[in-house]
Kinemage of the C-alpha trace (Angstrom):
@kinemage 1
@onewidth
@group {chain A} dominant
@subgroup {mainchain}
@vectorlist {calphas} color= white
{ca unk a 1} P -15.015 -8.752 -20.424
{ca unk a 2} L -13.388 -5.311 -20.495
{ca unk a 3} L -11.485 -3.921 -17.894
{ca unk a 4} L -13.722 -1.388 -17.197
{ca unk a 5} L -16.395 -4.020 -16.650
{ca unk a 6} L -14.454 -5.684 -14.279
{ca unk a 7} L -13.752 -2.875 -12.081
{ca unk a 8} L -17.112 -1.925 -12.282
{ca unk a 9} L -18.272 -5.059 -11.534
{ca unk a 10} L -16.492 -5.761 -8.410
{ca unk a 11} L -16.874 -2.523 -7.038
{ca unk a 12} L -20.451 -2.940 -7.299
{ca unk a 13} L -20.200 -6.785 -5.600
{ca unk a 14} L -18.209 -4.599 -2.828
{ca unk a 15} L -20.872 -2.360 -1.990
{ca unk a 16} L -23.467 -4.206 -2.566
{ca unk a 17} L -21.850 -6.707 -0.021
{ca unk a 18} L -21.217 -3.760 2.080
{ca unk a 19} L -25.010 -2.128 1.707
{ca unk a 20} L -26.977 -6.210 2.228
{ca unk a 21} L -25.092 -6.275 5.654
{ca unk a 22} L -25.842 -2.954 6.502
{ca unk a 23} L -29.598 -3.487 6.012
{ca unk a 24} L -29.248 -6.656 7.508
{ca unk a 25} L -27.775 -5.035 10.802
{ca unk a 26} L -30.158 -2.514 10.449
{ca unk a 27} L -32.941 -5.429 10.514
{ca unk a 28} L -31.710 -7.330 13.105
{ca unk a 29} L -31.147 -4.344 15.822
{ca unk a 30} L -34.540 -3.099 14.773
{ca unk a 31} L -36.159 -6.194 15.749
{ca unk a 32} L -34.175 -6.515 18.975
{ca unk a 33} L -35.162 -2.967 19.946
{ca unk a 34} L -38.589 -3.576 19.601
{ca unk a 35} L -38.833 -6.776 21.359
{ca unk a 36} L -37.245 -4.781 24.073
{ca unk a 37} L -39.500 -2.290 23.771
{ca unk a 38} L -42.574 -3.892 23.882
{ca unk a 39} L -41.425 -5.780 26.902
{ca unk a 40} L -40.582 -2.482 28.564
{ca unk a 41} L -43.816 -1.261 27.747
{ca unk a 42} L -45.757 -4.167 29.230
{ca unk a 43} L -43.645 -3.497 32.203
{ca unk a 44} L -44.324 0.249 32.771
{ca unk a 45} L -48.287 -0.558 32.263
{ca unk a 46} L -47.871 -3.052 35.517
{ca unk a 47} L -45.813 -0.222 37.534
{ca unk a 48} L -48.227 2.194 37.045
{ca unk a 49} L -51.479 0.312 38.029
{ca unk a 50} L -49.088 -1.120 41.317
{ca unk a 51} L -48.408 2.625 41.947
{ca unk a 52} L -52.075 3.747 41.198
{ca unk a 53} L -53.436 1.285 43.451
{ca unk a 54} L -51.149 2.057 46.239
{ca unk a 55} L -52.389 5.276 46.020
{ca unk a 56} L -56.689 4.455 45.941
{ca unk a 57} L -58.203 3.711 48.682
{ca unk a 58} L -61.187 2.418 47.061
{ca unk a 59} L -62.057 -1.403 46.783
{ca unk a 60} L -59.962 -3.686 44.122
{ca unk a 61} L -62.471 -4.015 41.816
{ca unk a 62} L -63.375 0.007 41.749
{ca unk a 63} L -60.030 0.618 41.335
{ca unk a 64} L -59.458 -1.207 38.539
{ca unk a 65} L -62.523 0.519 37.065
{ca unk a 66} L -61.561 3.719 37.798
{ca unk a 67} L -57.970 2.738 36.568
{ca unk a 68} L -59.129 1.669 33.229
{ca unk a 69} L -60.808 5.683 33.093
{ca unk a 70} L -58.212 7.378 33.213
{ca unk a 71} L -55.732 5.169 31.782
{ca unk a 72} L -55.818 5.245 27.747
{ca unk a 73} L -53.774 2.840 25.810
{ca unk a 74} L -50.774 4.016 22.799
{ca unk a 75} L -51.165 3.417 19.412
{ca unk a 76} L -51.398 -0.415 18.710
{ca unk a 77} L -51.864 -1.502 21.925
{ca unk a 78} L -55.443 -2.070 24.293
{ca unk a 79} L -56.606 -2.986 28.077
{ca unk a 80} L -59.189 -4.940 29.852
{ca unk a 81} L -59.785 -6.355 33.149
{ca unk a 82} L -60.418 -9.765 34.020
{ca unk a 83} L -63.332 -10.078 36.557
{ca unk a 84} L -64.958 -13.321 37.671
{ca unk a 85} L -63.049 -14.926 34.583
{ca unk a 86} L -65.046 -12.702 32.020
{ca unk a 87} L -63.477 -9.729 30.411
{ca unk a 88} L -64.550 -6.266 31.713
{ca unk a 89} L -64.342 -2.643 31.041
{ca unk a 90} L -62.578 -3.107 27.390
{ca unk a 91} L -60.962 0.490 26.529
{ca unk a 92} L -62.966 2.628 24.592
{ca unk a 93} L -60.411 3.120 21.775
{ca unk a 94} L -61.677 0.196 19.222
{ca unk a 95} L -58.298 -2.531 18.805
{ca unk a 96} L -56.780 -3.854 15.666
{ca unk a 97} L -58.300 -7.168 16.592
{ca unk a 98} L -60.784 -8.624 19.318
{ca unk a 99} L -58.963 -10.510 21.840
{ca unk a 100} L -61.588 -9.996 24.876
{ca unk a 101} L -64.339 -13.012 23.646
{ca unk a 102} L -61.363 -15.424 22.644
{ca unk a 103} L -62.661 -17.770 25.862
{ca unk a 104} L -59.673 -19.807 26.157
{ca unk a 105} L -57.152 -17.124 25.958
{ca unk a 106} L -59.312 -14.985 28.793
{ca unk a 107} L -59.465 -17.956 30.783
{ca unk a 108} L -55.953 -18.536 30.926
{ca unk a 109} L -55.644 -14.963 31.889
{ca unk a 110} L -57.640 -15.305 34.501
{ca unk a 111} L -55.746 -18.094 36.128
{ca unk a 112} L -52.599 -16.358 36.779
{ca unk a 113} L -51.781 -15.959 40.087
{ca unk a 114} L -49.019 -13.573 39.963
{ca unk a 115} L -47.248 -11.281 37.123
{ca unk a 116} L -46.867 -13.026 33.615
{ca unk a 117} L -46.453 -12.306 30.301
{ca unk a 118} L -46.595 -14.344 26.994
{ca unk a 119} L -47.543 -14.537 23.145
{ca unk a 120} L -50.996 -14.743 21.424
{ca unk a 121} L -52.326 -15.068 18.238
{ca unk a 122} L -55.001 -13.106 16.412
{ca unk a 123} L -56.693 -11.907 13.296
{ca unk a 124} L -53.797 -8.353 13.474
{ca unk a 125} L -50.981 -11.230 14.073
{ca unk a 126} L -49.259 -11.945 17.123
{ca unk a 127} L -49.510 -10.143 20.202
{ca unk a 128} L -47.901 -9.757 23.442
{ca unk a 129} L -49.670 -9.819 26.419
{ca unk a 130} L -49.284 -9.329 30.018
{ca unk a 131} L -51.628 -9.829 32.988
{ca unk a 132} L -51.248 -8.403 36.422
{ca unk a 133} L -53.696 -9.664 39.358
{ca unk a 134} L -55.135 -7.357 42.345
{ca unk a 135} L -54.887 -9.903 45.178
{ca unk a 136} L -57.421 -9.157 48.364
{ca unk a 137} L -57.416 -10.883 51.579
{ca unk a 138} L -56.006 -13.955 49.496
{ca unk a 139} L -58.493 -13.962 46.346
{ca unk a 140} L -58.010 -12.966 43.109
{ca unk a 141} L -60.777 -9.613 42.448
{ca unk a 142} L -59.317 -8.943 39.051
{ca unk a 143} L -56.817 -9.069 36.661
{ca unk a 144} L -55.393 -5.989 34.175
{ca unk a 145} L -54.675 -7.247 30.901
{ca unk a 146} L -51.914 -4.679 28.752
{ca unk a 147} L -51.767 -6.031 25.153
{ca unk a 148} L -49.507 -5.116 22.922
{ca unk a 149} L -49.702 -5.778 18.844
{ca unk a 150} L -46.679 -6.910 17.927
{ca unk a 151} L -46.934 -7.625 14.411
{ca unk a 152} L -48.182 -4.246 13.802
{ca unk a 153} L -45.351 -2.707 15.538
{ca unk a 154} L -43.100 -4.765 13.695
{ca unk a 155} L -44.812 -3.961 9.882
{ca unk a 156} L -43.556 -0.162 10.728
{ca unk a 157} L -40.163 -1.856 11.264
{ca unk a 158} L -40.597 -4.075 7.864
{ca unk a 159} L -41.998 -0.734 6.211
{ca unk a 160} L -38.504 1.426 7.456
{ca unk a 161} L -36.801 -1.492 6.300
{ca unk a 162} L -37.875 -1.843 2.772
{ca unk a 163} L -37.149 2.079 2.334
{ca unk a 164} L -33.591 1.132 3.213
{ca unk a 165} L -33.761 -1.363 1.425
{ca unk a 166} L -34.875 0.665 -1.937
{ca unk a 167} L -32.198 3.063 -0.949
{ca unk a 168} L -29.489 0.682 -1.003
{ca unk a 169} L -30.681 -0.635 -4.495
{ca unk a 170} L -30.731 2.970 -5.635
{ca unk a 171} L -27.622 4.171 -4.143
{ca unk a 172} L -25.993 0.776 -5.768
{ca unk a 173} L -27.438 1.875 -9.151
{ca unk a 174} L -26.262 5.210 -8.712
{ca unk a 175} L -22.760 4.035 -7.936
{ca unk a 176} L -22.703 1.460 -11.051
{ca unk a 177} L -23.126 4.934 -12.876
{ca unk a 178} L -20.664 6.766 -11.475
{ca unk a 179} L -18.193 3.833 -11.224
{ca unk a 180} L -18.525 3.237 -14.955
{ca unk a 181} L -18.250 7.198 -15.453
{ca unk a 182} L -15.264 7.144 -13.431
{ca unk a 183} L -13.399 3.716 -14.997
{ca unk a 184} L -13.800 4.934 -18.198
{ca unk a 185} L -12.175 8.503 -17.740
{ca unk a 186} L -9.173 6.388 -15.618
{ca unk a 187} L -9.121 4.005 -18.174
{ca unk a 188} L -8.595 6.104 -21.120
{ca unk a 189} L -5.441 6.424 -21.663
{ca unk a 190} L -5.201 2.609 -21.725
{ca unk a 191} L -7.486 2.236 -23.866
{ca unk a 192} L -5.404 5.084 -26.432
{ca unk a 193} L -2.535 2.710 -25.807
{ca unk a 194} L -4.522 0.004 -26.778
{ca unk a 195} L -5.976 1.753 -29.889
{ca unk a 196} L -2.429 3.108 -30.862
{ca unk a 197} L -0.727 -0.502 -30.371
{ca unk a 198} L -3.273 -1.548 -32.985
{ca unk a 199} L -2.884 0.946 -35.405
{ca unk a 200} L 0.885 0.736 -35.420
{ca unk a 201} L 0.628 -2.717 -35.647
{ca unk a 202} L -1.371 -2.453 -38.480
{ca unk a 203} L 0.637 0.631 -40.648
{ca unk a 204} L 3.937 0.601 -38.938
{ca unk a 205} L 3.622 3.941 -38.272
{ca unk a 206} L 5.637 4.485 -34.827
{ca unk a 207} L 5.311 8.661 -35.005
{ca unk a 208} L 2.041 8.271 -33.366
{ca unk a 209} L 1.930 9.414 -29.668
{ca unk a 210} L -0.584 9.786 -26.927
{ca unk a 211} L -1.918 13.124 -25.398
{ca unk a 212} L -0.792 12.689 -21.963
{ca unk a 213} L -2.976 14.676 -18.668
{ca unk a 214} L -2.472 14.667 -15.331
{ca unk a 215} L -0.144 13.255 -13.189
{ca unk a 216} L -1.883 9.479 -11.996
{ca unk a 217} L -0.233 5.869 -12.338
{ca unk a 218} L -2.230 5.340 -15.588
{ca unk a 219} L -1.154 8.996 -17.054
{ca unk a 220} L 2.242 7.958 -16.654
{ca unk a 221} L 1.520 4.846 -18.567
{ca unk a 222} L 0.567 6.994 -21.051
{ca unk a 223} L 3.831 8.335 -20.941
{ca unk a 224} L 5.725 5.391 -20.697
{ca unk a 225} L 4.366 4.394 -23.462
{ca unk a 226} L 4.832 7.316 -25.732
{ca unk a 227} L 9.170 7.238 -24.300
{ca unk a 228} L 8.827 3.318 -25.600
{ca unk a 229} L 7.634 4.710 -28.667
{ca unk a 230} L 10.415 7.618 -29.311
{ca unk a 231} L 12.965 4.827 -28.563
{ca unk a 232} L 11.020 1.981 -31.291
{ca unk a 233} L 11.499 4.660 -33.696
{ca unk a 234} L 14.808 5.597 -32.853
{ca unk a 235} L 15.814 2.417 -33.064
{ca unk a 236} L 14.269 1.299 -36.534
{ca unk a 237} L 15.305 4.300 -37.613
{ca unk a 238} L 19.208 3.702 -36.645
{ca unk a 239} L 18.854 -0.146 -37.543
{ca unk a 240} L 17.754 1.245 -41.011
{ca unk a 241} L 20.487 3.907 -41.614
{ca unk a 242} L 22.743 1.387 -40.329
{ca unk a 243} L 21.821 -1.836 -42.790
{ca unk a 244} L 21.739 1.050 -45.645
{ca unk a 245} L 25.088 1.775 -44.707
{ca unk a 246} L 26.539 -1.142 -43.679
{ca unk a 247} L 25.300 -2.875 -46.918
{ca unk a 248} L 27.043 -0.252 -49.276
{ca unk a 249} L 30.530 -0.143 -47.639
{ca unk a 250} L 30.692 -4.030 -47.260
{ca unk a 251} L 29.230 -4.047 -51.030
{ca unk a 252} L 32.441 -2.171 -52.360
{ca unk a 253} L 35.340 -4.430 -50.729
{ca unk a 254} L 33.049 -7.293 -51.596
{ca unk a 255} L 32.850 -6.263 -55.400
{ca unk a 256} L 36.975 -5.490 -55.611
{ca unk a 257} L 37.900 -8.636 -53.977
{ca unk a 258} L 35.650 -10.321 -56.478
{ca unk a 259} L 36.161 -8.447 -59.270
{ca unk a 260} L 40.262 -9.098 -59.482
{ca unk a 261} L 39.434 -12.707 -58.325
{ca unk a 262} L 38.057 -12.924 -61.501
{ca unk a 263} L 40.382 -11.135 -63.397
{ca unk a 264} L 43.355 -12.599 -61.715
{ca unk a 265} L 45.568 -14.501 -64.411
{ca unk a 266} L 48.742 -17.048 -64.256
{ca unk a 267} L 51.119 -14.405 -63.987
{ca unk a 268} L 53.305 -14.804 -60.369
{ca unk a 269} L 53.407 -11.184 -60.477
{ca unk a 270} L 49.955 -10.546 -61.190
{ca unk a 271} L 48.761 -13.138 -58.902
{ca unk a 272} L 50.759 -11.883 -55.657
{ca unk a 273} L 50.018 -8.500 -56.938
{ca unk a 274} L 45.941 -9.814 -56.584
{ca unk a 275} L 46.859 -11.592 -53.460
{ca unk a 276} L 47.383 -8.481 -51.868
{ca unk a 277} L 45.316 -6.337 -52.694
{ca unk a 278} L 42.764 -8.982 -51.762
{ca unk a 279} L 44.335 -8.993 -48.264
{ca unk a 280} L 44.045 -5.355 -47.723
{ca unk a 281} L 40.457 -5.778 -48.538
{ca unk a 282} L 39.710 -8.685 -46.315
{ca unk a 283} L 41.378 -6.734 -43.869
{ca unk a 284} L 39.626 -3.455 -44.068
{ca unk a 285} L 36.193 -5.592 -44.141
{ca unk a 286} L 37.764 -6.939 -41.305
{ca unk a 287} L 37.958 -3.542 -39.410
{ca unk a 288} L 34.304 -2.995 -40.621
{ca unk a 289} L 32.882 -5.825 -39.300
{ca unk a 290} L 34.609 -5.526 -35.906
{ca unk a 291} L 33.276 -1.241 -35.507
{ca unk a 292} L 30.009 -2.405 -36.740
{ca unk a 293} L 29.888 -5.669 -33.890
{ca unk a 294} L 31.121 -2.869 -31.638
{ca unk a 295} L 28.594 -0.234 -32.657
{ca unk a 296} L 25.676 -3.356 -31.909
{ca unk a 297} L 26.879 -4.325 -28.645
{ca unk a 298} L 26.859 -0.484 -27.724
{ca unk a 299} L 23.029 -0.460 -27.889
{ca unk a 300} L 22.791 -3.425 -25.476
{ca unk a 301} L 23.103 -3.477 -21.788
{ca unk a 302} L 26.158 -4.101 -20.291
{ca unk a 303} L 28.152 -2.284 -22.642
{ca unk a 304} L 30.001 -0.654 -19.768
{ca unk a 305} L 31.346 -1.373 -16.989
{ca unk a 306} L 31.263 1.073 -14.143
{ca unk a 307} L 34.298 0.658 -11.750
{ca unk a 308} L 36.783 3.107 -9.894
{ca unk a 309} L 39.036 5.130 -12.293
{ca unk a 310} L 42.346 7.235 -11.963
{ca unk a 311} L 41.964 9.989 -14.457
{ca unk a 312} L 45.682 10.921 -13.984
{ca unk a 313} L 46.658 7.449 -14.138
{ca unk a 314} L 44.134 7.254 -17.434
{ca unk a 315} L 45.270 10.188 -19.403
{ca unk a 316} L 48.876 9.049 -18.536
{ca unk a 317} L 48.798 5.740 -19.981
{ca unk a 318} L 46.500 6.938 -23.113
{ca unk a 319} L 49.515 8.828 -24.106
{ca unk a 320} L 52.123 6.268 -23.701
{ca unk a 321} L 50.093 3.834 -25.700
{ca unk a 322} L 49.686 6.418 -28.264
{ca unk a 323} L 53.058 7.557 -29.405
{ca unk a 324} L 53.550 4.223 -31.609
{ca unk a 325} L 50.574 5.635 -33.786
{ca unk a 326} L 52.993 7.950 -35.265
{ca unk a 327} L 55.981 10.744 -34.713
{ca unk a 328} L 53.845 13.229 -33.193
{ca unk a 329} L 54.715 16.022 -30.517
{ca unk a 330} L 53.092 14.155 -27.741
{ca unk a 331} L 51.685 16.227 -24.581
{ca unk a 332} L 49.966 15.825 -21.753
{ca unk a 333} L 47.576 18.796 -21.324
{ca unk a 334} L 46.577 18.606 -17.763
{ca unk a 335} L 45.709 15.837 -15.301
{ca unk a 336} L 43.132 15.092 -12.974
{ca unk a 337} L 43.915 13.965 -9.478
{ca unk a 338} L 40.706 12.049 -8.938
{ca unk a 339} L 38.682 9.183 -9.106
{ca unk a 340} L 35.646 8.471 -10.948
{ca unk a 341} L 32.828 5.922 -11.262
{ca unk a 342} L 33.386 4.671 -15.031
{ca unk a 343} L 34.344 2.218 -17.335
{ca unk a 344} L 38.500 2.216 -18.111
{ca unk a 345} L 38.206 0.110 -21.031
{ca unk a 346} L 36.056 1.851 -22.599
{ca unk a 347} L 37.532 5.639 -21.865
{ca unk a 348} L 40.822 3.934 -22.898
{ca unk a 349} L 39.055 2.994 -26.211
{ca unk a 350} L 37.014 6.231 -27.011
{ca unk a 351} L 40.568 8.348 -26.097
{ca unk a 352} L 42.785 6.047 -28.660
{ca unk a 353} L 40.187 6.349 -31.103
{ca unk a 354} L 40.535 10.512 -31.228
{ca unk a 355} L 44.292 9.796 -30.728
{ca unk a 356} L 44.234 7.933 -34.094
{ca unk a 357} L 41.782 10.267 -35.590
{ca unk a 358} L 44.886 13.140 -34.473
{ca unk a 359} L 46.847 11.083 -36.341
{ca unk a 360} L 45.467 10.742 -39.426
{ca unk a 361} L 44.725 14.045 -40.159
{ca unk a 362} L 47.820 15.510 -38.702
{ca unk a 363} L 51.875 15.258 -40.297
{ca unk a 364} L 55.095 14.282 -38.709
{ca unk a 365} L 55.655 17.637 -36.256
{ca unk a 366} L 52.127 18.313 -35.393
{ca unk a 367} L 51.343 18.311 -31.958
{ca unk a 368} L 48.850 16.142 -30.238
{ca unk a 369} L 47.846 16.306 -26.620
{ca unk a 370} L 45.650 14.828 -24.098
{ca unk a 371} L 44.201 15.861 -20.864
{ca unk a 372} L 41.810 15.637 -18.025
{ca unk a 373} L 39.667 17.607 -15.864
{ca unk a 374} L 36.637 17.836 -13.663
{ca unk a 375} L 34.907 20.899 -13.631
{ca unk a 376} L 31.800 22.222 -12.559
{ca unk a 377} L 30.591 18.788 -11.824
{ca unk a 378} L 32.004 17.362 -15.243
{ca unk a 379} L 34.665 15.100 -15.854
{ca unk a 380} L 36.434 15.895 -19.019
{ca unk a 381} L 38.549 14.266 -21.143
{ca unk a 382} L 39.773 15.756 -24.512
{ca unk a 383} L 41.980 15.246 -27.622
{ca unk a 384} L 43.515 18.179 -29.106
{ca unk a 385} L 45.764 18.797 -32.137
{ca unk a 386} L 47.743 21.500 -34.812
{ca unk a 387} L 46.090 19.817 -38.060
{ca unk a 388} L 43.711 21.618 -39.830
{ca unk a 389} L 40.770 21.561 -37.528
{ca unk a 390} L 36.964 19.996 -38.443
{ca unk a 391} L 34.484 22.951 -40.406
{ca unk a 392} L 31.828 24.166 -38.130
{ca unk a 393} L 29.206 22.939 -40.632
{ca unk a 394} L 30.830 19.752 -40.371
{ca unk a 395} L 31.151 19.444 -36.314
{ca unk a 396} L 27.866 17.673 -35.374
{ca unk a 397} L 27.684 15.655 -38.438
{ca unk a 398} L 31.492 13.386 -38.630
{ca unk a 399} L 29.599 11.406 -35.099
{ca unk a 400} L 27.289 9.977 -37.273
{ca unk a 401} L 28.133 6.537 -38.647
{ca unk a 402} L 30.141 6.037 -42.289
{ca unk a 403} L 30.985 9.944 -42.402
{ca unk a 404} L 34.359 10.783 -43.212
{ca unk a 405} L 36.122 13.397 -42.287
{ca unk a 406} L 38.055 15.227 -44.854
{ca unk a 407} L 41.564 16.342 -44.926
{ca unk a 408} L 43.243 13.483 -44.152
{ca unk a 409} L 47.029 13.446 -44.207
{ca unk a 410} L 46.983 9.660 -43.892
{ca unk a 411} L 47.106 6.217 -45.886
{ca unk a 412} L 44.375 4.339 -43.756
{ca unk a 413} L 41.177 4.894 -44.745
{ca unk a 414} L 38.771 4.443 -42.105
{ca unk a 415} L 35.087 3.472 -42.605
{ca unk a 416} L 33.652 5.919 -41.095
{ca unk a 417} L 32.874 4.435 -37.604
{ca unk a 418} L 35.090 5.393 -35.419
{ca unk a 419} L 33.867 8.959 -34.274
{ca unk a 420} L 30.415 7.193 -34.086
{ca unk a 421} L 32.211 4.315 -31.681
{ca unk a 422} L 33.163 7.595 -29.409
{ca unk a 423} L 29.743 9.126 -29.009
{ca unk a 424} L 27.951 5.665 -28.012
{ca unk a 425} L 30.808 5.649 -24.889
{ca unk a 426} L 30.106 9.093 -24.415
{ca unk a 427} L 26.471 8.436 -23.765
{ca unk a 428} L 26.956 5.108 -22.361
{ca unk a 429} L 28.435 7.380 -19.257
{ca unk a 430} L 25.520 9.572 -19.680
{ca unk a 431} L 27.969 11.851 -21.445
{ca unk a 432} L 28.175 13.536 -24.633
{ca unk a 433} L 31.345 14.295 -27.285
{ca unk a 434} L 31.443 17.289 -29.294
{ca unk a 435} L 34.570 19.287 -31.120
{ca unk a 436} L 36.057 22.681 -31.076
{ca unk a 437} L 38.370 24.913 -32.393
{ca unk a 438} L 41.644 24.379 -30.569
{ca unk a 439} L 43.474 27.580 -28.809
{ca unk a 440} L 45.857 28.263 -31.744
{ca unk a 441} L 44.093 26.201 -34.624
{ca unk a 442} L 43.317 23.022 -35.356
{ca unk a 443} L 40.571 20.555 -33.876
{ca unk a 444} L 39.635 19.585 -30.024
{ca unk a 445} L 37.783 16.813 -29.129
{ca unk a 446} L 35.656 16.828 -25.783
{ca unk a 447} L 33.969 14.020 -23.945
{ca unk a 448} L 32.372 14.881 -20.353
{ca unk a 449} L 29.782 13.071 -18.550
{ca unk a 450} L 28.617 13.567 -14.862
{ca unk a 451} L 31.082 13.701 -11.711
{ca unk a 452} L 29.154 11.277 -9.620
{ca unk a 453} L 28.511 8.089 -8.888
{ca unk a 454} L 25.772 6.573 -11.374
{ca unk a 455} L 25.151 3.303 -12.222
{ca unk a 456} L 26.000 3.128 -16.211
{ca unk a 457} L 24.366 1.276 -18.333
{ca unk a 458} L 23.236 1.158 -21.924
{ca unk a 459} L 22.017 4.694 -23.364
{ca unk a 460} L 19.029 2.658 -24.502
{ca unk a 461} L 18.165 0.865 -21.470
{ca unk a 462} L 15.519 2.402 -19.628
């Protein structure tokens, strides 16, 4: 069963729940009112032939005549009086049923000695009765007999009740309608999701995207589910650059090593010659293997961790590890006297990565500096150097994994991963990297990410 069916379905066993007591209630006070009434009514008749008789000053049995003259029963109801034990002066008005020649019932009447009311039956259903004796000089010279048809009354009652009743059922059905009218426009956008889940599953097509509208819980679904999809096809996308990429540089290393392997022959000098150049393989495959493990775990959570951080104390210590890269004109920029919520490792590692970066595409002389800032809400940390500075066309391109900068004035020959290592710390502080043309030439590497305190996590964790 669908979901819309569902809701549908138990929103109509709600208010049909709600609607059966109502008519229920409906029923029962109804009936109570009426039971009430009719006993009320009963009542009044008695009071009124006490007060008329109080106020006659003819004999009993002429006042009860005269009584029943001018006293005409309601709708469903009918009087007689009881003289000598035979009924008498029947109203005029003709009754739903006969009651007057039922013997037995007129007899018992009769007998009462005092005020008293009970049920009867008869061919209009049950009635309710009361009977009211004039008492003179100790004898009974009549009785005044108030019926009411109760049945009758209550078939009005049955009547208003089945209307209610038909309303309910209609205003149920009505509801069904608009519930299922109203599921299925909520629903919608679940059901796209559904639809799109299925066609992607079946083509592998992730560029498909739902039309998002308005601003509910299952709208933002909608959304959701489109920001799942941008990141699924981010994600192939990068894990298919990246095996591309990672297959042909581990292909070429591969190939040499096996390719003077082969070659190799008995010669000591050709065989330590072999041995390594072998080894400087292994080694640079090595390096690869390590960036690309690096790269990996830089897409999971928990690739930082946020703690307290000294940027003086950090850009400090950056350049003190750096000067055994090579005979540089070291410099400290400018420091920061504050602390930050980040991850020192991982600052340490993106900052010795441009460092070596300097290096490589600087000469003995060349002047390489490091500093810190926070500025306009930013915390900055940069790289700068004299070399020959990174082409603008260049700029956005050498983050991307297995470029390769040119102008290098170095022997190592990197695979390409490093600059890429950078950005994912930049944006695993919710940061970016970028490069510039330094004041006075050559390159400047900036990383800056937000001046407050965030929890950091993966840039692909949601």
């Amino acid at each position: 069963m669908s979901a819309r069916a569902r809701i549908v379905g138990w929103m109509l066993v709600v208010v049909g729940l709600a609607l059966s007591v109502s008519v229920f209630a409906t029923w029962t006070i109804l009936l109570a009112t009426l039971e009430n009434r009719v006993n009320a009514e009963l009542a009044n008749e008695m009071e009124k032939l006490r007060k008329y008789a109080e106020s006659s000053s003819a004999s009993p049995r002429a006042m009860l005549e005269d009584y029943m003259a001018v006293n005409a029963p309601d709708r469903h109801e009918t009087f007689f009086v009881i003289v000598d034990g035979k009924a008498r002066w029947v109203t005029y008005a003709d009754p739903p049923a006969v009651l007057d020649t039922d013997e037995a019932l007129v007899a018992r009447m009769a007998a009462a000695t005092e005020p008293e009311q009970d049920w009867a039956t008869s061919t209009a259903g049950r009635v309710r009765w009361a009977v009211m004796p004039v008492i003179a000089d100790g004898e009974i010279e009549g009785s005044f007999v108030a019926i009411v048809f109760y049945d009758l009354e209550r078939q009005e009652i049955v009547e208003a009740v089945r209307v209610l009743g038909l309303t309910a059922l209609a205003a149920l059905l009505l509801a069904g309608a608009a519930g299922w009218f109203v599921a299925g426009r909520v629903l919608a956008p679940v059901r796209l999701v559904r639809q799109t889940a299925e066609r992607i599953g079946g083509s592998g097509d992730l560029s498909r995207r739902l039309a998002v509208s308005g601003d509910d819980d299952v709208s933002a679904l909608a959304a959701t589910f489109n920001h799942m999809l941008d990141r699924l096809e981010r994600a192939f996308a990068v894990q298919r650059d990246f095996l591309d990429d990672a297959g042909h540089e581990l292909r070429t290393p591969i190939t040499v090593v096996r390719g003077h392997l082969e070659l190799m022959g008995d010669d000591p000098g050709e065989r330590a010659a072999t041995l390594a150049l072998v080894t400087d393989e292994l080694g640079r495959m090595n390096r690869l293997v390590d960036d690309l493990i690096m790269l990996a775990r830089s897409e999971q959570p928990g690739f930082v961790t946020p703690g307290e951080v000294e940027l003086a104390d950090l850009t400090v210590e950056v350049v003190a590890k750096a000067r055994a890269l090579g005979e540089r004109r070291w410099r400290v920029d400018e420091v920061a006297e504050e602390q930050v919520t980040a991850d020192r490792q991982r600052l340490t590692q993106a900052l010795i990565q441009l460092v070596a970066n300097a290096v490589r595409h600087t000469g003995p002389g060349d002047l390489i500096a490091v500093g810190s800032a926070v500025r306009e809400g930013q915390v900055e940390l940069w790289v700068r150097d004299t070399g020959p500075g990174v082409p603008e066309q260049d700029r956005e391109r050498i983050f991307n994994r297995f470029v390769r900068g040119a102008a290098r004035t170095g022997s190592h020959d990197g695979a390409g991963l490093g600059l890429a290592i950078v950005r994912s710390i930049a944006e695993a502080h919710r940061g970016i990297v970028r490069v510039r043309e330094a004041n006075g030439g050559g390159a400047l590497f900036l990383i800056s990410f937000p001046y407050e305190e965030i929890p950091l996590t993966s840039p692909y964790e949601d």
